[in-house]
C-alpha positions as CSV (number, residue, x, y, z in Angstrom):
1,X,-140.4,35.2,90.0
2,X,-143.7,33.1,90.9
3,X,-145.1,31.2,88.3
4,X,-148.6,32.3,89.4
5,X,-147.9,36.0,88.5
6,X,-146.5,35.4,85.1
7,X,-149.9,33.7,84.7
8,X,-151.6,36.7,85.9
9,X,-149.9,39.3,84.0
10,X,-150.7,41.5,81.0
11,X,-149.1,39.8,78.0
12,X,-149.1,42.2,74.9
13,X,-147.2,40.9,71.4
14,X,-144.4,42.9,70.2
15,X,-145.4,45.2,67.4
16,X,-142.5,44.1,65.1
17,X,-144.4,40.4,65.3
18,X,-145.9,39.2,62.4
19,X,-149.5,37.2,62.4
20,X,-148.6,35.9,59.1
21,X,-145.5,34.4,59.9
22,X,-146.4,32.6,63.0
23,X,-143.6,34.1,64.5
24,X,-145.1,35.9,67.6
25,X,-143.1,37.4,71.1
26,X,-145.2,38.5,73.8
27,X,-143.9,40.6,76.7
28,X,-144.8,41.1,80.3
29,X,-144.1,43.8,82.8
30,X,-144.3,41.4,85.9
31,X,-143.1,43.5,89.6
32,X,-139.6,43.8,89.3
33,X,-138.5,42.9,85.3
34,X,-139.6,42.0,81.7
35,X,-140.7,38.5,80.6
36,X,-141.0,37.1,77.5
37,X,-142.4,33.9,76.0
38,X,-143.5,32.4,72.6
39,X,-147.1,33.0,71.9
40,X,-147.9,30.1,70.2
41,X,-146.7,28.6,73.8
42,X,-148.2,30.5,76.8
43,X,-147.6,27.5,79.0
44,X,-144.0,27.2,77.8
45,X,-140.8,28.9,79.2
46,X,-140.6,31.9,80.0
47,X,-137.2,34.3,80.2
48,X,-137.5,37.3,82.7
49,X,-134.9,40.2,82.7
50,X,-134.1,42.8,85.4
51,X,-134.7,46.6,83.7
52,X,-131.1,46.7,83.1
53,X,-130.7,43.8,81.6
54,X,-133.7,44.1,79.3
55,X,-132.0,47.3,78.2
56,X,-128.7,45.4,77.3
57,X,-130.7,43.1,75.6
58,X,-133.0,45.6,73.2
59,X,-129.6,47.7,72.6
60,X,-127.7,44.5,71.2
61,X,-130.5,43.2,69.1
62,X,-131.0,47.2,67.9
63,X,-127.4,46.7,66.7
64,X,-127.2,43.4,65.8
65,X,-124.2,42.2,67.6
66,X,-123.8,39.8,70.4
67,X,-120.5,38.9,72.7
68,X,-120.1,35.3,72.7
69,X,-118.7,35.3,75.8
């Protein structure tokens, strides 16, 4: 994924963030996947997932387990 179109993409925050807490995710629909980054650090990293990944991902936090594999 190019750097310049993570810049140039719509980043929304989660609705389960709070304002409050400081604690903010922001996601990105970038061609191809999902990105994610800390809002309180737009210029930091950034993690991109493929669709089915991202799905993997939302069902295992949903659930709260994670393989430690």
């Amino acid at each position: 994924m190019i750097r310049t179109e993570l810049q140039q993409s719509n980043w929304r925050k989660s609705s389960h963030s709070s304002d409050q807490s400081g604690n903010c995710v922001e996601v990105a629909y970038p061609t191809g996947g999902v990105a994610t980054r800390d809002s309180k650090d737009p210029d930091g990293a950034v993690l991109v997932f493929d669709h089915p990944r991202w799905n993997s991902f939302l069902s295992t936090t949903r659930r709260g387990t994670f393989d430690r594999d």
